[in-house]
C-alpha positions in Angstrom: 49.5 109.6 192.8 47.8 106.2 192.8 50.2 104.3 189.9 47.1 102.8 187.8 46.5 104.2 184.3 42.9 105.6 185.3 44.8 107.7 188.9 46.8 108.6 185.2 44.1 109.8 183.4 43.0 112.2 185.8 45.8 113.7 186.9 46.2 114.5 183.0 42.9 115.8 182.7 43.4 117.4 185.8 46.6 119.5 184.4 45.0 120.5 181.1 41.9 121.5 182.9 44.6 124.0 184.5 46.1 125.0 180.9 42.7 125.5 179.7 42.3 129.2 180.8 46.0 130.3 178.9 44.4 128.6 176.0 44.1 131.8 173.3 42.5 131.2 169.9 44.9 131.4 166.8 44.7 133.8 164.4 48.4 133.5 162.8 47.5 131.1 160.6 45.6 127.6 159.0 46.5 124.3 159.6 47.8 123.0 155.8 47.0 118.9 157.2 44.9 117.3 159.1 46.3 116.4 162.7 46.3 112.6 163.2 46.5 112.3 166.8 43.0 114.1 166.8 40.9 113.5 163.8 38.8 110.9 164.4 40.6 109.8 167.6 38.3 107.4 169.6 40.1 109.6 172.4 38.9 112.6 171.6 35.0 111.0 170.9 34.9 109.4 174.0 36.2 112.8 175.8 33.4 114.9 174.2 36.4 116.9 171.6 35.8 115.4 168.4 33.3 118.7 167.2 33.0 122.0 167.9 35.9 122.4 169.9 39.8 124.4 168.4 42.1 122.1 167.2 44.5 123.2 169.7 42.3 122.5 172.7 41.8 119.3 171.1 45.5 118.4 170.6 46.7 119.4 174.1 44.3 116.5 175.7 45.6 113.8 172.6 49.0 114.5 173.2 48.3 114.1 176.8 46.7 110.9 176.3 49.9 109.6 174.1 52.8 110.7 176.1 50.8 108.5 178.7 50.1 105.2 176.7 53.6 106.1 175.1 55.4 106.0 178.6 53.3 102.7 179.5 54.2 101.0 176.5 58.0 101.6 177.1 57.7 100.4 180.6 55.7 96.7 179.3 58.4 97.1 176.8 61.5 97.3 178.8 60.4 94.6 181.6 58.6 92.3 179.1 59.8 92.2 175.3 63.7 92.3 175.5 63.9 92.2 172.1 62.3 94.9 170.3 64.1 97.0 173.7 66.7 96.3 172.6 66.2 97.9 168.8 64.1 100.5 170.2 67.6 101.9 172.0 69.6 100.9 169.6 67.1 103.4 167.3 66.9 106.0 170.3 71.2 106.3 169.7 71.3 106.5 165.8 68.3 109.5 166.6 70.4 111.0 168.5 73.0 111.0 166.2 71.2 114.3 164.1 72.4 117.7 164.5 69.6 119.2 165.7 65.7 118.4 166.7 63.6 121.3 167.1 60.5 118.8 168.1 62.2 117.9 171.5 61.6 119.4 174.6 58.5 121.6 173.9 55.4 121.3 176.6 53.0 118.4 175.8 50.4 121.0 174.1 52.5 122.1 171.5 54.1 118.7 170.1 52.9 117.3 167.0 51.9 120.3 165.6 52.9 121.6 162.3 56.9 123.4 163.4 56.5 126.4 160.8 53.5 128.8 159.8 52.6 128.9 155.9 54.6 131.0 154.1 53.2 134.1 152.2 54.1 134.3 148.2 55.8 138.1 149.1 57.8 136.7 152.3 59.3 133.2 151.8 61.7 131.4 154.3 65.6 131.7 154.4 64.9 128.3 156.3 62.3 126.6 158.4 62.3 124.4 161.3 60.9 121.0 159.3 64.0 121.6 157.0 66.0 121.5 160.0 65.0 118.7 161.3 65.6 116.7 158.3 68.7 117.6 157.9 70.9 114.9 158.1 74.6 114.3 159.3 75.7 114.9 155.5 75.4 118.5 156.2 77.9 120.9 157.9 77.7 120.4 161.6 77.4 123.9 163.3 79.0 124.9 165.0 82.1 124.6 162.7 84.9 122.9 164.9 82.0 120.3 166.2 82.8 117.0 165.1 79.2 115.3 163.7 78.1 112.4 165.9 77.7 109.6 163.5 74.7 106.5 163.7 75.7 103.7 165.0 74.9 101.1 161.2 72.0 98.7 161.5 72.9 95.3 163.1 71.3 92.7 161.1 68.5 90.3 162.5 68.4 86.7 162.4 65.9 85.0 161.0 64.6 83.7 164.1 65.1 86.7 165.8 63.0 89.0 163.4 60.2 86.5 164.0 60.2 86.7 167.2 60.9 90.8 167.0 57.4 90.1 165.0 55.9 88.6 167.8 56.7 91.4 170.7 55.8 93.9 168.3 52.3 92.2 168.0 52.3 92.3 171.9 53.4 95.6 172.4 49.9 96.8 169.9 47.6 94.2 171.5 49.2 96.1 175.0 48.9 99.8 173.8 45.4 98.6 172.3 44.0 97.8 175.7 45.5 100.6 177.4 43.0 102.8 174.7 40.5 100.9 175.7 40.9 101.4 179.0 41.7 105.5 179.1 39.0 106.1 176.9 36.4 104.3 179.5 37.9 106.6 182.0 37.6 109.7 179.9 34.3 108.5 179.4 33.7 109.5 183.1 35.9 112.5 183.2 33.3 113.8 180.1 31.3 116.0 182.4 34.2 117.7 184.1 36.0 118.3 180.4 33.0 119.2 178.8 32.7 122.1 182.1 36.1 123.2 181.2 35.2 123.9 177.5 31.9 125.5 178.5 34.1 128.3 181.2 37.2 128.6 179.2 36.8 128.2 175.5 33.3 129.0 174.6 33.2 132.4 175.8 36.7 133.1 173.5 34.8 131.9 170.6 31.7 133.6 170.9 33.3 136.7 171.2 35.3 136.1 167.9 32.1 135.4 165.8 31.1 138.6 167.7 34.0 140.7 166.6 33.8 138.5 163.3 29.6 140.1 162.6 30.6 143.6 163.4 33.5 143.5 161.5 31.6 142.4 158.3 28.3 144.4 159.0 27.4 147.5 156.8 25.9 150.2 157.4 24.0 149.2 153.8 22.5 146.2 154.9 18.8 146.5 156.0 18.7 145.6 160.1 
């Protein structure tokens, strides 16, 4: 694959165009927030998601999208602002440090949603995965006879060095910034072929809800 962030682009839009048909609709349950890697995304306007289309389908393209400007920001990051690398590893070993993170190592399409479904008043939680990955290395590590990693404490910053930590942050947004710019152009010309995926995959699922939706609520009452 061509190494340029559009030869990126499609190759992602390429692999969710294969997830597409696995896509099922949800029925187990309502979103309590709003998703912020998808509403009002320019992403997802440019790409022809921002209406009409499940959340989910929505969300497996944005997260596509930000694991890519993600990896292309740590890659500026590490060969250009030495710096905020630096605190950006040093931060990557005091994460590590936690007992347990249920939000790593799930498939592009399902991170950044919401880890537990909403609890019923008759059936609360014994525990849910959000609790448990805010525990902290207070608690009990489990099991009992492993000894807790403990994060490494802050080092403190110079003055002239947390100016200049200023400085490669503001590069590493002006950097990310154009890289948007620059995959949404491209998912401007990949509309057609997204927009052909939703059209063969997604909106046949949905009609057939709102059809088993209308028969479910007709009456044999009601005049026809």
């Amino acid at each position: 694959m061509d190494g340029s962030i559009e030869a990126r682009v499609d190759h992602e839009v390429d692999t969710w165009l294969r997830w597409l048909p696995r896509w099922r609709p949800g029925t187990h349950r309502g979103r309590s927030r709003l998703c912020r890697q998808c509403f009002g995304s320019p992403i997802m306007a440019t790409a022809g998601l921002a209406t009409d289309v499940p959340h989910a389908v929505q969300h497996a393209l944005a997260m596509r999208m930000k694991a890519l400007i993600d990896a292309a920001v740590d890659e500026y990051t590490a060969l250009n602002l030495p710096l905020l690398s630096r605190e950006l590893r040093r931060n990557d070993e005091r994460r590590r440090s936690t007992t347990y993170r249920p939000t790593e190592g799930l498939d592009l399409e399902y991170r950044g949603l919401d880890l537990d479904p909403l609890p019923t008043d008759d059936s609360p939680y014994l525990f849910t995965f959000g609790e448990l990955a805010e525990a902290t290395d207070d608690d009990e590590p489990f099991p009992e006879d492993t000894e807790p990693l403990r994060p490494l404490p802050p080092t403190p910053l110079s003055t002239e060095e947390k100016a200049a930590l200023r400085v490669e942050l503001r590069l590493a947004d002006d950097f990310a910034d154009a890289l948007g710019q620059r995959i949404c152009v491209r998912l401007g010309e990949q509309r057609e072929r997204i927009r052909a995926g939703i059209a063969a995959h997604v909106e046949p699922q949905v009609q057939a809800l709102l059809a088993d939706l209308d028969s479910a609520l007709d009456s044999p009452l009601w005049p026809r």
